[in-house]
N, C-alpha and C positions, 0 to 999 in steps of 0.2 A: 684162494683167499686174496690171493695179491692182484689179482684181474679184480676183485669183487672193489676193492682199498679204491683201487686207481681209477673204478669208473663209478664209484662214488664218490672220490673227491672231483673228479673230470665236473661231473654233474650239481655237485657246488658250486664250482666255479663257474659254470653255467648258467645255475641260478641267481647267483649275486649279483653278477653281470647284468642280468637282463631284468633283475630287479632295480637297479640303478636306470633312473627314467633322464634322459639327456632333455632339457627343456630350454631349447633356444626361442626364448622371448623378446619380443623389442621394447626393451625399458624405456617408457615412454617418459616417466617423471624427470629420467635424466637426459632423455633428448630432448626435450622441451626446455632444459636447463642451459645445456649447451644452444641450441638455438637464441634461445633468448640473450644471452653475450654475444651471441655472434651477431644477432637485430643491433643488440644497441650497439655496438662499435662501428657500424654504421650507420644509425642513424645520428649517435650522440658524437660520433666520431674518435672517441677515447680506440686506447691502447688493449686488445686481446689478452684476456690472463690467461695462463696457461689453462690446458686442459688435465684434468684431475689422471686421465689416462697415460698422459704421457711420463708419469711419473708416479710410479708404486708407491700407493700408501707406508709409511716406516713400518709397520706389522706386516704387511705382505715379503718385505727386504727379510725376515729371519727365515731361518730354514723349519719347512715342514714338519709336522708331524709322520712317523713312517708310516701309520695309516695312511694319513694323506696323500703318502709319494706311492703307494700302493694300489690305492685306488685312480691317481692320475696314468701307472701304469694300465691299468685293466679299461680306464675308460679315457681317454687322453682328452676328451673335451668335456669333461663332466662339471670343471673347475672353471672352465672359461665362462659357462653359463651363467657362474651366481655372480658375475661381477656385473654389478649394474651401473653400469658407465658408459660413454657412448664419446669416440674419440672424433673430435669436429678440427682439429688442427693441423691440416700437409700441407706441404710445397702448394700445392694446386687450391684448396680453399683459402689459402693465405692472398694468394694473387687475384681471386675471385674478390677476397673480402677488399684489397687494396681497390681494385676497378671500383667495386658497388660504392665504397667509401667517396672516391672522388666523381663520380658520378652523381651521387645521393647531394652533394654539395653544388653543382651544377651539373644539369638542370631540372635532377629530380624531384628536389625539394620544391624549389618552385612551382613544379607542375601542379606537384602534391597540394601544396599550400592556395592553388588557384583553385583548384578541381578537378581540372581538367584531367587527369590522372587520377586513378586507382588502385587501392590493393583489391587482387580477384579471390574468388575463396580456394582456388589452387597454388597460392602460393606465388603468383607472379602480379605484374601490373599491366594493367589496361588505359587506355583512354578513353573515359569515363565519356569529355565532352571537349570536343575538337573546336566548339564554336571558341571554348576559351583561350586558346591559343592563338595569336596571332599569326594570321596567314604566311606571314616570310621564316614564320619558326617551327613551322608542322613538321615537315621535313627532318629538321634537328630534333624536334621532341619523340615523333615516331622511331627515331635511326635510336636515341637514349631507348625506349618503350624497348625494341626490339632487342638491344644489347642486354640489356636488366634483364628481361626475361632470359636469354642466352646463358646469359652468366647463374642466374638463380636454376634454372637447369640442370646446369653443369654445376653446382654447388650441391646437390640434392642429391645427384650420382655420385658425387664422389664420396659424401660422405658414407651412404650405404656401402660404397667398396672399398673404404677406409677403415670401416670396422666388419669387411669380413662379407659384410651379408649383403649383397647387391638384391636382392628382394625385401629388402626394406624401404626401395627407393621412397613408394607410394607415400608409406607411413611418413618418412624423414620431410617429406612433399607438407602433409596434412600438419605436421608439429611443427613447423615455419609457418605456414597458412597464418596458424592459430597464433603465433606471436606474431608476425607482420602486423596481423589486423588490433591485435590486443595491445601495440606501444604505438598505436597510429595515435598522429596527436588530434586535436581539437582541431575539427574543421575538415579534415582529412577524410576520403571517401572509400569505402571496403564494401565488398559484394558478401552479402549475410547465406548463409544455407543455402536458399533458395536460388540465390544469382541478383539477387534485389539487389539496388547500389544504395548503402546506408551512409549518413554522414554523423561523424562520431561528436 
């Protein structure tokens, strides 16, 4: 009877487990959120607010329910999943954001504001039309072009491996794309779907 007890509870246990579906999703509403603070403090230049991740909402600070601490024993990632938040603030994006910021000020903005420069639908910048540039300054605006893109690179991996999931690079790529090109201002040129170069 007691072999019969113990591999029927064995097999509950078993089942509840594997009834619990682990669903690692890329919250997009919230990286699109995060993104979009991290565009305008560089385009508008202001001050980064913290990110929501780095500091536990007050209800998450009390202590659990024993369900809850019961189930994070049985499945220790089950709980990380439903937090839909997405952390865009380290050492490394901080230092990224300060480059792009002083960069964005000279001589991105300008580029931007001539034409001559582009947001692409990958998330980085192009030079749209070189004629705009004055010949003694190509040099300097390709060497900005090439560093912007470097930096937005390396912005886009870090953030996937700042929350965990370095295959989310692509996404974290596509949810910048989309606000780069969505706070471009008036005048400013961005490559549509297709690769078209559109002017906003």
């Amino acid at each position: 009877m007691r072999k019969f007890v113990r591999s029927l509870l064995a097999a509950l246990a078993v089942a509840l487990v594997g009834c619990v579906t682990i669903n690692v999703y890329f919250p997009e509403a919230a990286a699109q959120k995060a993104a979009d603070r991290f565009i305008d403090t560089v385009i508008e230049g202001g001050q980064p607010a913290p990110d929501a991740a780095q500091k536990p909402p007050a209800d998450a600070r009390r202590h659990p329910p024993a369900a809850a601490m019961l189930l994070d024993l049985l499945v220790p990632a089950a709980h990380a999943a439903d937090v839909p938040d997405i952390r865009i603030q380290t050492p490394a994006t901080e230092a990224i954001r300060g480059r792009m910021r002083a960069r964005f000020q000279n001589p991105l903005k300008a580029l931007l504001d001539s034409g001559a420069v582009g947001f692409t639908r990958d998330g980085l910048v192009a030079v749209r039309d070189a004629a705009q540039i004055p010949l003694s300054q190509r040099a300097q605006a390709n060497a900005a072009v090439a560093d912007e893109n470097r930096d937005r690179a390396a912005l886009y991996r870090e953030v996937a491996v700042a929350n965990g999931h370095p295959e989310w690079e692509a996404q974290i790529r596509a949810t910048f794309a989309r606000g780069w090109i969505e706070r471009a201002r008036a005048g400013w040129y961005y490559q549509d779907a297709a690769g078209r170069w559109q002017r906003k």
